[in-house]
N, C-alpha and C positions, 0 to 999 in steps of 0.2 A: 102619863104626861107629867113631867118633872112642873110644868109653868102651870098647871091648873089641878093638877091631880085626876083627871079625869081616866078612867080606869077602862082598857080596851085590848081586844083581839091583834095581835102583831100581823105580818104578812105571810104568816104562813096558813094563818087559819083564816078568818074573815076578812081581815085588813080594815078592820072598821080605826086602828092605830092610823095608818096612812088615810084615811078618808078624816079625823080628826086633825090632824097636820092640816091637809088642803086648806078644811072649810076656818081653821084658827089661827096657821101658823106660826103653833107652837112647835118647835125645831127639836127639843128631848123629850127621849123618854127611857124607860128603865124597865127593862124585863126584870120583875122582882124575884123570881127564882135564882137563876143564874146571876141576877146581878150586870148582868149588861146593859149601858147607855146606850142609845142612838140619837144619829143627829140626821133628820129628815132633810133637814139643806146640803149636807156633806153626802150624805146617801153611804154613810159610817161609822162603824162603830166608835165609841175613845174609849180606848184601852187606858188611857193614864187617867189624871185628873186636873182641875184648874187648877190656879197660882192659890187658892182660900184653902183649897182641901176639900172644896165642897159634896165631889162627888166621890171620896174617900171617906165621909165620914154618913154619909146617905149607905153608902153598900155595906159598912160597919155597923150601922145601926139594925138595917135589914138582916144583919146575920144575926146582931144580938136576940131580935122578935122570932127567929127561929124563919122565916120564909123558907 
């Protein structure tokens, strides 16, 4: 979860990710392997990033730590 850090299963495995959305309503999150955002309200992925860089310098960082 990009808004709390709460760390969870995506929908492939337990989906405990999507039962966290529901009960919080936090909308991102980031497969830290691959590096992919989602947005639980969009029900899609974002390939780019926002107008800060923000989520460009988030999957830059994660590369640097080695994930």
């Amino acid at each position: 979860c990009l808004s709390c850090a709460n760390v969870a299963c995506g929908r492939m495995n337990e989906q405990h990710a999507v039962q966290h959305f529901e009960a919080t309503q936090h909308p991102l999150a980031i497969e830290i392997n691959e590096k992919y955002v989602y947005c639980y309200i969009c029900d899609e992925y974002i390939i780019g990033d926002n107008a800060q860089g923000d989520i460009g310098s988030l999957r830059s960082a994660l590369t640097d730590i080695g994930t």
